[in-house]
C-alpha positions in Angstrom: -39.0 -183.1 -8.5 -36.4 -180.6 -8.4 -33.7 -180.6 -5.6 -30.2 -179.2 -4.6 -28.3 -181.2 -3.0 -27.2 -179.4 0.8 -24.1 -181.0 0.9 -22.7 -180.0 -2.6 -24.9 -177.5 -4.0 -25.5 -179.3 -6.9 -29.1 -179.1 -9.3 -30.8 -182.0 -9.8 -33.6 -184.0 -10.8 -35.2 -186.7 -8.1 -35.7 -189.9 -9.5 -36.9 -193.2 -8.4 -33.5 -193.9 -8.4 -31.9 -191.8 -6.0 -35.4 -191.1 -3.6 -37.1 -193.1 -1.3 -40.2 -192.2 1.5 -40.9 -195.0 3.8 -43.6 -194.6 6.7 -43.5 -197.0 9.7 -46.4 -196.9 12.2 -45.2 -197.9 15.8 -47.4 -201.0 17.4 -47.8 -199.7 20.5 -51.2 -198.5 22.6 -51.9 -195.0 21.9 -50.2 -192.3 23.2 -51.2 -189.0 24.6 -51.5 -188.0 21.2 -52.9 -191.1 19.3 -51.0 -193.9 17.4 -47.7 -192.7 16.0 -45.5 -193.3 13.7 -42.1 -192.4 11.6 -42.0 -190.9 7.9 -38.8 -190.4 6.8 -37.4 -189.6 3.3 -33.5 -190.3 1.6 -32.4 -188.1 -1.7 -29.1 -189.6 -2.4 -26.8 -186.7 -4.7 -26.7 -187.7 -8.3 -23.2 -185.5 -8.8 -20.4 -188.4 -9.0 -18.3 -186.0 -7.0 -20.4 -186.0 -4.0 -22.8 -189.1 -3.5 -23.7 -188.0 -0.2 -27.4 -189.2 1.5 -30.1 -186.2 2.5 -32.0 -188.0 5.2 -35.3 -186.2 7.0 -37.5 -188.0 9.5 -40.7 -186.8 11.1 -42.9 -187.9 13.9 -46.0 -188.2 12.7 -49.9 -188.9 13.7 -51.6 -192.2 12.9 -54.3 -194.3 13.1 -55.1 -198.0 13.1 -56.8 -199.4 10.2 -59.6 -202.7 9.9 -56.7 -205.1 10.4 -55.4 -203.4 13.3 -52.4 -202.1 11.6 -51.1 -198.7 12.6 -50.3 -196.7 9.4 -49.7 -193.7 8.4 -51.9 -190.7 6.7 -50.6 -190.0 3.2 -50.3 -186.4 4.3 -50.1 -187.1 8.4 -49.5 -184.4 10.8 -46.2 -184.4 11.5 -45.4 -183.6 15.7 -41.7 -183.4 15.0 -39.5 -182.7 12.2 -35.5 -183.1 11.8 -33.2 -183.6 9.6 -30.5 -186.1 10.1 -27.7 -185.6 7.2 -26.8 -183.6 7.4 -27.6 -182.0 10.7 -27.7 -178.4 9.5 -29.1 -176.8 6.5 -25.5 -174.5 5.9 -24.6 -174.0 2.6 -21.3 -175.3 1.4 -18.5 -172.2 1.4 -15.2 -171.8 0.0 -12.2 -171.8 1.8 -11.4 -168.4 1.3 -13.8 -167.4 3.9 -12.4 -167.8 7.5 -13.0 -170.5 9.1 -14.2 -169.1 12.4 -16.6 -167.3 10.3 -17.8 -170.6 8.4 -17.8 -172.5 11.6 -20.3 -169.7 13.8 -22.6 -169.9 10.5 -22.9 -173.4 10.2 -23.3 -173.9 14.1 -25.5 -170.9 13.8 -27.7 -173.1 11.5 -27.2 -176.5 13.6 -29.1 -174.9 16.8 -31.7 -172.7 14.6 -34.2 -175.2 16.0 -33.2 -176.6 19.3 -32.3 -172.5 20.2 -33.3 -170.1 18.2 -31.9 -167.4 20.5 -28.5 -169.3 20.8 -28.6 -169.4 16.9 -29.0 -165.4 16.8 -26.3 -164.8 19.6 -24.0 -166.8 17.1 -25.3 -165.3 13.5 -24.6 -161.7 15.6 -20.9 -163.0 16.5 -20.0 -164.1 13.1 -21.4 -160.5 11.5 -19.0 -159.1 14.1 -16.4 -161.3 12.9 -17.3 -160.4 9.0 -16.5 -156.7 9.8 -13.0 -157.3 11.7 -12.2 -159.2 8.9 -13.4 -157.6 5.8 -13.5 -154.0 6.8 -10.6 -153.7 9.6 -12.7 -152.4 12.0 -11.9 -153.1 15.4 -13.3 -151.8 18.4 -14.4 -153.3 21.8 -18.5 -153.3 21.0 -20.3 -154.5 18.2 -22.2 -150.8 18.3 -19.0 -148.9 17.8 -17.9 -150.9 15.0 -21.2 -150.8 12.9 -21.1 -146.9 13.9 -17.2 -146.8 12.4 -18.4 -149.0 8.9 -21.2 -146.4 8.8 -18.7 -143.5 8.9 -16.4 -145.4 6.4 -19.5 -145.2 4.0 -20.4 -142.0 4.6 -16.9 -141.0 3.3 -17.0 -143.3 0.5 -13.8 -145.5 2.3 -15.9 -148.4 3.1 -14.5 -151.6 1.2 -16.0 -152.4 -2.2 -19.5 -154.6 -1.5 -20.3 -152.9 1.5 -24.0 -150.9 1.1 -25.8 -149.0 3.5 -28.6 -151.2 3.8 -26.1 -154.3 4.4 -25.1 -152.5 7.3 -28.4 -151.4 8.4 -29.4 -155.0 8.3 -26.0 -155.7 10.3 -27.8 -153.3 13.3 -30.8 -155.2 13.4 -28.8 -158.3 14.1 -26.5 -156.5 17.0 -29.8 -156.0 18.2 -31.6 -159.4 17.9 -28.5 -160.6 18.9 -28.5 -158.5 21.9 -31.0 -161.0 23.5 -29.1 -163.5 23.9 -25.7 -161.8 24.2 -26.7 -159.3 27.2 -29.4 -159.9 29.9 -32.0 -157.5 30.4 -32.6 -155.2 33.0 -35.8 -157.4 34.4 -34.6 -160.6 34.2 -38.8 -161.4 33.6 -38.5 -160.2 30.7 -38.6 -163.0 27.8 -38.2 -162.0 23.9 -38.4 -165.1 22.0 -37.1 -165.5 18.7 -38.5 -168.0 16.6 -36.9 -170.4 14.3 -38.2 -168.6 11.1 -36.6 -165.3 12.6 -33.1 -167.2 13.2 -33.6 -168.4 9.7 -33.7 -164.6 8.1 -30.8 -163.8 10.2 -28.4 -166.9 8.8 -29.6 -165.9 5.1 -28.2 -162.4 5.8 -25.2 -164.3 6.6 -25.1 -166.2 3.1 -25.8 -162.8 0.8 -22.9 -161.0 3.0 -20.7 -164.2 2.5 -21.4 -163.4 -1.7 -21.6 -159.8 -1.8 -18.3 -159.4 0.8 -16.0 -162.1 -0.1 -17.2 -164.2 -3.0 -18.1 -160.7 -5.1 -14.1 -160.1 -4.0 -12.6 -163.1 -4.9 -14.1 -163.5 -8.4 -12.8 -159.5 -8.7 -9.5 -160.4 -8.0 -9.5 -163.0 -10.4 -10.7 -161.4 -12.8 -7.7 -158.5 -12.6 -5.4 -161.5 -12.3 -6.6 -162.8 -15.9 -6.1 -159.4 -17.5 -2.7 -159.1 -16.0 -1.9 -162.8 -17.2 -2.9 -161.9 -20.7 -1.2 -158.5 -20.1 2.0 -160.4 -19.4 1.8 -162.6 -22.2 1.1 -160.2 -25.0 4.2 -158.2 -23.5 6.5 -161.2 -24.2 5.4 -161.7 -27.2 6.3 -158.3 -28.0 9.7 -158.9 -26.4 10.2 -161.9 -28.5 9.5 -160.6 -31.6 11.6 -157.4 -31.3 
Protein backbone atom coordinates (compact mmCIF):
# COMPACT_ATOMS: atom_id res chain seq x y z
CA UNK A 1 0.00 0.00 0.00
CA UNK A 2 1.07 3.37 -0.90
CA UNK A 3 1.20 6.17 1.81
CA UNK A 4 2.60 9.73 2.61
CA UNK A 5 3.44 10.21 5.65
CA UNK A 6 1.25 13.64 7.09
CA UNK A 7 3.81 14.57 9.38
CA UNK A 8 6.79 14.66 6.81
CA UNK A 9 5.54 14.40 3.52
CA UNK A 10 7.46 11.69 2.71
CA UNK A 11 6.42 8.61 -0.11
CA UNK A 12 6.36 5.35 0.97
CA UNK A 13 5.55 1.87 0.81
CA UNK A 14 3.44 0.14 3.98
CA UNK A 15 4.86 -2.83 5.07
CA UNK A 16 4.17 -5.33 7.74
CA UNK A 17 6.73 -3.69 9.34
CA UNK A 18 5.72 -0.28 9.92
CA UNK A 19 1.55 -1.04 9.78
CA UNK A 20 -0.64 -2.48 12.15
CA UNK A 21 -4.87 -2.79 12.28
CA UNK A 22 -6.09 -4.16 15.52
CA UNK A 23 -10.03 -4.42 16.22
CA UNK A 24 -11.27 -4.70 19.81
CA UNK A 25 -15.01 -5.47 20.42
CA UNK A 26 -16.23 -3.92 23.85
CA UNK A 27 -17.98 -6.74 26.26
CA UNK A 28 -20.61 -4.88 27.27
CA UNK A 29 -24.71 -5.35 26.63
CA UNK A 30 -25.74 -3.75 23.55
CA UNK A 31 -26.11 -0.43 23.02
CA UNK A 32 -28.66 1.71 21.25
CA UNK A 33 -26.88 0.81 18.31
CA UNK A 34 -25.80 -2.86 18.76
CA UNK A 35 -22.46 -4.26 20.17
CA UNK A 36 -19.54 -1.94 19.48
CA UNK A 37 -16.30 -1.94 19.11
CA UNK A 38 -12.82 -0.04 18.27
CA UNK A 39 -10.70 -0.47 14.93
CA UNK A 40 -7.87 1.44 14.95
CA UNK A 41 -4.79 1.50 12.56
CA UNK A 42 -0.80 2.78 13.20
CA UNK A 43 1.54 3.54 9.96
CA UNK A 44 4.77 4.32 11.58
CA UNK A 45 7.13 6.82 8.81
CA UNK A 46 9.82 4.76 7.26
CA UNK A 47 12.00 8.30 6.54
CA UNK A 48 14.91 8.00 9.33
CA UNK A 49 14.41 11.70 9.57
CA UNK A 50 10.95 11.66 10.88
CA UNK A 51 9.84 8.26 12.60
CA UNK A 52 6.67 9.71 13.68
CA UNK A 53 3.30 7.28 14.31
CA UNK A 54 -0.04 7.96 12.02
CA UNK A 55 -2.71 6.65 14.38
CA UNK A 56 -6.68 6.52 13.24
CA UNK A 57 -9.38 4.95 15.43
CA UNK A 58 -13.04 4.37 14.48
CA UNK A 59 -16.07 3.34 16.39
CA UNK A 60 -17.37 0.78 14.82
CA UNK A 61 -20.60 -1.76 14.70
CA UNK A 62 -20.34 -5.37 15.91
CA UNK A 63 -21.87 -8.40 16.64
CA UNK A 64 -21.42 -11.31 18.93
CA UNK A 65 -20.33 -14.51 17.48
CA UNK A 66 -21.24 -18.57 18.68
CA UNK A 67 -18.83 -18.13 21.58
CA UNK A 68 -20.33 -15.05 22.76
CA UNK A 69 -17.41 -12.98 21.74
CA UNK A 70 -18.06 -9.45 20.43
CA UNK A 71 -15.98 -8.93 17.23
CA UNK A 72 -15.75 -6.99 14.69
CA UNK A 73 -16.95 -7.11 10.79
CA UNK A 74 -13.92 -7.18 8.50
CA UNK A 75 -15.41 -4.19 6.76
CA UNK A 76 -17.80 -2.82 9.99
CA UNK A 77 -19.68 0.27 9.84
CA UNK A 78 -17.79 2.64 11.37
CA UNK A 79 -20.23 5.34 13.72
CA UNK A 80 -17.19 7.60 14.29
CA UNK A 81 -13.99 8.31 12.71
CA UNK A 82 -10.84 10.38 14.08
CA UNK A 83 -7.57 10.64 13.74
CA UNK A 84 -5.35 10.87 16.71
CA UNK A 85 -1.65 11.81 15.39
CA UNK A 86 -1.70 13.77 14.44
CA UNK A 87 -4.83 15.62 15.13
CA UNK A 88 -5.07 17.54 11.85
CA UNK A 89 -4.52 16.45 8.35
CA UNK A 90 -2.27 19.96 7.58
CA UNK A 91 0.43 19.60 5.37
CA UNK A 92 3.88 20.35 6.58
CA UNK A 93 5.05 24.15 5.27
CA UNK A 94 8.20 25.94 5.22
CA UNK A 95 9.12 28.55 7.35
CA UNK A 96 9.08 31.13 4.91
CA UNK A 97 5.39 31.22 5.10
CA UNK A 98 4.19 33.33 8.15
CA UNK A 99 3.41 31.85 10.90
CA UNK A 100 -0.04 33.34 11.61
CA UNK A 101 -0.77 32.22 8.20
CA UNK A 102 0.52 28.44 8.93
CA UNK A 103 -1.07 28.52 12.27
CA UNK A 104 -5.06 29.67 10.98
CA UNK A 105 -4.43 26.79 8.21
CA UNK A 106 -3.56 24.11 10.35
CA UNK A 107 -6.21 25.11 13.14
CA UNK A 108 -8.42 25.56 10.08
CA UNK A 109 -7.85 21.80 9.39
CA UNK A 110 -7.91 20.66 13.29
CA UNK A 111 -11.80 21.86 13.69
CA UNK A 112 -12.80 20.85 9.86
CA UNK A 113 -14.81 18.14 11.63
CA UNK A 114 -15.86 19.17 15.06
CA UNK A 115 -16.92 22.83 13.12
CA UNK A 116 -16.97 22.92 9.81
CA UNK A 117 -18.26 26.56 9.82
CA UNK A 118 -15.50 27.56 12.49
CA UNK A 119 -13.03 25.90 9.99
CA UNK A 120 -14.32 28.26 7.06
CA UNK A 121 -14.42 31.44 9.32
CA UNK A 122 -10.65 30.56 9.86
CA UNK A 123 -9.60 29.30 6.10
CA UNK A 124 -11.44 33.02 5.15
CA UNK A 125 -9.05 34.85 7.76
CA UNK A 126 -5.90 33.31 6.64
CA UNK A 127 -6.81 34.17 2.72
CA UNK A 128 -7.17 37.67 4.15
CA UNK A 129 -4.00 37.32 5.76
CA UNK A 130 -2.38 35.79 2.33
CA UNK A 131 -3.32 39.10 0.55
CA UNK A 132 -1.93 41.60 3.31
CA UNK A 133 1.06 39.76 3.10
CA UNK A 134 1.74 38.80 -0.44
CA UNK A 135 0.02 41.54 -2.32
CA UNK A 136 0.16 44.66 0.22
CA UNK A 137 -3.22 45.15 0.21
CA UNK A 138 -4.73 46.60 3.14
CA UNK A 139 -8.06 47.81 3.68
CA UNK A 140 -10.56 47.48 6.55
CA UNK A 141 -12.95 44.53 4.67
CA UNK A 142 -12.02 41.49 3.19
CA UNK A 143 -14.46 42.83 0.05
CA UNK A 144 -12.41 45.82 -0.58
CA UNK A 145 -9.24 44.13 -0.60
CA UNK A 146 -10.27 41.26 -3.15
CA UNK A 147 -11.86 44.32 -5.11
CA UNK A 148 -8.15 46.28 -4.94
CA UNK A 149 -6.17 42.61 -6.00
CA UNK A 150 -8.82 42.55 -8.81
CA UNK A 151 -7.87 46.04 -9.96
CA UNK A 152 -4.04 45.25 -9.46
CA UNK A 153 -4.79 42.46 -12.14
CA UNK A 154 -6.68 44.32 -14.27
CA UNK A 155 -3.59 46.64 -14.70
CA UNK A 156 -1.27 43.85 -14.87
CA UNK A 157 0.48 45.17 -11.18
CA UNK A 158 -0.73 42.29 -9.34
CA UNK A 159 2.32 40.22 -7.83
CA UNK A 160 3.71 37.40 -9.93
CA UNK A 161 1.43 34.01 -9.09
CA UNK A 162 -1.57 35.88 -8.58
CA UNK A 163 -4.52 34.72 -11.49
CA UNK A 164 -7.84 35.77 -11.84
CA UNK A 165 -9.41 32.65 -11.06
CA UNK A 166 -7.18 32.42 -7.71
CA UNK A 167 -8.85 35.45 -6.72
CA UNK A 168 -12.16 34.52 -7.90
CA UNK A 169 -11.88 31.47 -5.77
CA UNK A 170 -10.57 33.89 -2.91
CA UNK A 171 -14.46 35.65 -3.23
CA UNK A 172 -16.11 32.48 -2.81
CA UNK A 173 -14.38 31.99 0.44
CA UNK A 174 -15.07 35.75 1.79
CA UNK A 175 -18.38 34.49 1.10
CA UNK A 176 -18.46 31.02 2.70
CA UNK A 177 -16.63 32.58 5.23
CA UNK A 178 -19.13 35.23 5.62
CA UNK A 179 -21.31 32.56 7.58
CA UNK A 180 -19.57 32.27 10.21
CA UNK A 181 -17.82 35.66 10.36
CA UNK A 182 -21.20 37.97 10.21
CA UNK A 183 -24.71 36.91 11.44
CA UNK A 184 -27.48 37.01 9.25
CA UNK A 185 -30.21 39.27 9.19
CA UNK A 186 -32.84 36.36 10.58
CA UNK A 187 -30.93 34.92 12.99
CA UNK A 188 -33.27 31.51 11.82
CA UNK A 189 -31.55 31.32 9.20
CA UNK A 190 -28.90 28.16 9.31
CA UNK A 191 -26.41 27.55 6.28
CA UNK A 192 -24.43 24.61 7.17
CA UNK A 193 -21.20 23.82 5.69
CA UNK A 194 -20.16 20.41 5.64
CA UNK A 195 -16.88 18.96 6.42
CA UNK A 196 -16.19 17.99 2.61
CA UNK A 197 -16.89 21.81 1.84
CA UNK A 198 -14.34 23.03 4.65
CA UNK A 199 -12.12 20.46 3.08
CA UNK A 200 -12.13 22.30 -0.60
CA UNK A 201 -11.66 25.48 1.11
CA UNK A 202 -8.27 24.36 3.14
CA UNK A 203 -6.90 22.83 -0.28
CA UNK A 204 -7.40 26.30 -1.89
CA UNK A 205 -5.27 27.22 0.99
CA UNK A 206 -2.37 24.66 0.17
CA UNK A 207 -2.29 25.54 -3.90
CA UNK A 208 -2.16 29.43 -2.87
CA UNK A 209 0.62 28.50 -0.26
CA UNK A 210 2.59 26.89 -3.69
CA UNK A 211 1.56 29.14 -6.34
CA UNK A 212 2.12 32.50 -3.90
CA UNK A 213 5.01 31.85 -1.85
CA UNK A 214 6.65 28.48 -2.59
CA UNK A 215 6.41 29.39 -6.74
CA UNK A 216 8.34 32.74 -5.13
CA UNK A 217 10.83 31.40 -3.16
CA UNK A 218 12.17 28.71 -5.54
CA UNK A 219 12.13 32.07 -8.14
CA UNK A 220 14.35 33.83 -6.00
CA UNK A 221 16.53 31.14 -5.70
CA UNK A 222 16.90 30.52 -8.81
CA UNK A 223 18.09 34.39 -9.70
CA UNK A 224 20.33 33.94 -6.67
CA UNK A 225 22.13 30.93 -8.44
CA UNK A 226 22.64 32.85 -11.68
CA UNK A 227 23.93 35.76 -9.84
CA UNK A 228 26.38 33.35 -7.77
CA UNK A 229 27.61 31.90 -10.95
CA UNK A 230 27.55 35.48 -12.42
CA UNK A 231 29.87 36.55 -9.58
CA UNK A 232 32.12 33.80 -9.92
CA UNK A 233 32.83 33.88 -13.59
CA UNK A 234 33.49 37.65 -13.04
CA UNK A 235 36.45 36.90 -10.68
CA UNK A 236 37.71 34.59 -12.58
CA UNK A 237 37.93 37.13 -15.21
CA UNK A 238 39.47 39.46 -12.63
CA UNK A 239 42.03 37.00 -11.65
CA UNK A 240 43.20 36.17 -14.81
CA UNK A 241 43.65 39.78 -16.22
Amino acid sequence: MKWKCPYCSHAQVVTQQNFSHKQVGFDTIEADVGHLGIDAVAIVCVNPDCGKAAINLSVCTAYKDHYGQVCLRSEPDKLLSRRLMPDHSAHPQPDYIPAPLVEDYIEACKIKDLSPKASATLARRCLQGMIRDFCGISKPTLFKEIEALKKLLDESNAPKGVSADSVEAIDHIRQIGNIGAHMEKDINVIIDVDPEEAQVLIELIETLFEEWYVARHKREERFARVKTIADEKAAQKLVSQ
